[in-house]
N, C-alpha and C positions, 0 to 999 in steps of 0.2 A: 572484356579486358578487366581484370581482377587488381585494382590498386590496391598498394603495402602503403602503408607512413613509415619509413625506416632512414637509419642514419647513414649518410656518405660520410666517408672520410676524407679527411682534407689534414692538410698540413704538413710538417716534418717528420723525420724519423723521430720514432719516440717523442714528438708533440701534438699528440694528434687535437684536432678539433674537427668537431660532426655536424654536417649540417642536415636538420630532421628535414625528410622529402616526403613529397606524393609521388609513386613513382610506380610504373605496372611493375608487376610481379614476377613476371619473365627476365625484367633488364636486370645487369650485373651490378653487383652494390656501386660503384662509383662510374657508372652509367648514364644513361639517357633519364631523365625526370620529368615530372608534371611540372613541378612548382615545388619552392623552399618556403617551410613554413615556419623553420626557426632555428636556434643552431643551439650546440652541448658543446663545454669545455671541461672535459674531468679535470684537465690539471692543477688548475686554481683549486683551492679550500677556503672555503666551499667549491663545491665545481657552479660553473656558472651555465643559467641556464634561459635563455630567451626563444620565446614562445609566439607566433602570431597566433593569439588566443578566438579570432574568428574564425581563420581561414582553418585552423585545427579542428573546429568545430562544425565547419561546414564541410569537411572533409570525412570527420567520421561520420556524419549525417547522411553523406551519400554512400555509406557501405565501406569507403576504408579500412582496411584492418592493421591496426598499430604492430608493429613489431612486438615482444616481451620487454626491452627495451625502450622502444617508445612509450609504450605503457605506463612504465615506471617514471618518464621524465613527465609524463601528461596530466599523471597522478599528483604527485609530487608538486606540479606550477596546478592545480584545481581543476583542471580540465574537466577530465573522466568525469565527477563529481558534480560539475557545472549538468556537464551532460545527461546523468543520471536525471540529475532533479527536473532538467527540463523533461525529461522522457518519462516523467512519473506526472507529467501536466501541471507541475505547480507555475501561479504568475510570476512575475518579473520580481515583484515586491518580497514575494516568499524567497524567490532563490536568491535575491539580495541577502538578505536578510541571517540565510541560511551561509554562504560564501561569507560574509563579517564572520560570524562565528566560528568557521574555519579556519580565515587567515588566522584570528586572534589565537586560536589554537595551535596553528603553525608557529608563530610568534613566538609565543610562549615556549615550546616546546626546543625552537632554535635554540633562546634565550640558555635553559637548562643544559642543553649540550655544549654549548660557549662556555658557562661557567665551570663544568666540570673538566672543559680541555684545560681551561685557565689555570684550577685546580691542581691538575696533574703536573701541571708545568710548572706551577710553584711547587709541588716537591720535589722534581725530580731537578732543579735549582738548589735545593737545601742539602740536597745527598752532598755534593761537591762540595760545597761551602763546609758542613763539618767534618769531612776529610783535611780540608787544609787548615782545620781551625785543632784537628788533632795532629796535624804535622806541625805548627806553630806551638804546641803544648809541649811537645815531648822533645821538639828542639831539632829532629833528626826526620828525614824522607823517607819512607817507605825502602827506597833503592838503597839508603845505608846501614837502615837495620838489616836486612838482609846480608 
C-alpha cells in the first residue's frame, strides 16, 4: 500500500477549504483516508495554513509521498526543512538553532511583502483623490465637459 499526503476538498461551491491526508494512493481525492494531518485555506490572505508538524513528519518518515501541492504547503510551514536537517543527522540543538534562523527569515520576508501591498494601496488611493481634487478645480465633472 503506497500512501500519498494530499488535499481533500471540503466545503462550499467556490469556498473551498482542504484538509492535508494520509491517504493510499488508489482511493479517490475525497475518499476513504488514513488520518488528517492538517488543513489549507486559500481563501483568506494570506491563506491560512495549519499543520500537525509531528504526525507530518512521521508520515514522511515512513515513505509518504506529498502531493506537488503538499510540498509546497510543507515547505512553506518548515517541514520539508526540518526534515532535511534531521536526515543530514544534525542534533536537536543544531536544527533548533538552524529553524530560528529560518522563521526569522520568514518573518522578515512576510514583513517586506505587507509593506509593499500597503504601499500599493496607498497609491492606488491617491489616483482617485486627485481626480476629484482636479474635478473640484476646474469646477465641472468629467461627464459635462464632455
Amino acid at each position: 500500500m503506497a500512501v500519498k499526503l494530499r488535499l481533500r476538498r471540503m466545503g462550499k461551491k467556490r469556498q473551498p477549504i482542504y484538509q492535508i491526508v494520509a491517504t493510499d494512493s488508489n482511493s479517490p481525492r475525497d475518499g476513504r483516508f488514513i488520518e488528517i494531518i492538517g488543513s489549507y485555506n486559500p481563501k483568506t490572505n494570506p491563506a491560512t495554513i495549519e499543520v500537525n508538524e509531528v504526525r507530518s513528519l512521521y508520515w514522511l518518515g515512513v515513505g509518504a509521498q506529498p502531493t506537488q501541492t503538499v510540498k509546497n504547503i510543507l515547505s512553506k510551514e518548515g517541514i520539508i526543512l526540518k526534515r532535511e536537517l534531521a536526515k543530514r543527522g544534525l542534533t536537536e540543538d543544531k536544527i533548533t538553532a538552524e529553524m530560528d534562523k529560518w522563521y526569522a527569515n520568514r518573518t522578515e520576508k512576510i514583513a517586506k511583502i505587507v509593506l509593499k501591498k500597503e504601499i500599493s494601496k496607498k497609491e492606488e488611493t491617491k489616483q482617485p483623490i486627485k481626480e476629484e481634487k482636479l474635478e473640484e478645480v476646474t469646477g465641472a465633472t468629467s461627464e459635462e465637459q464632455n
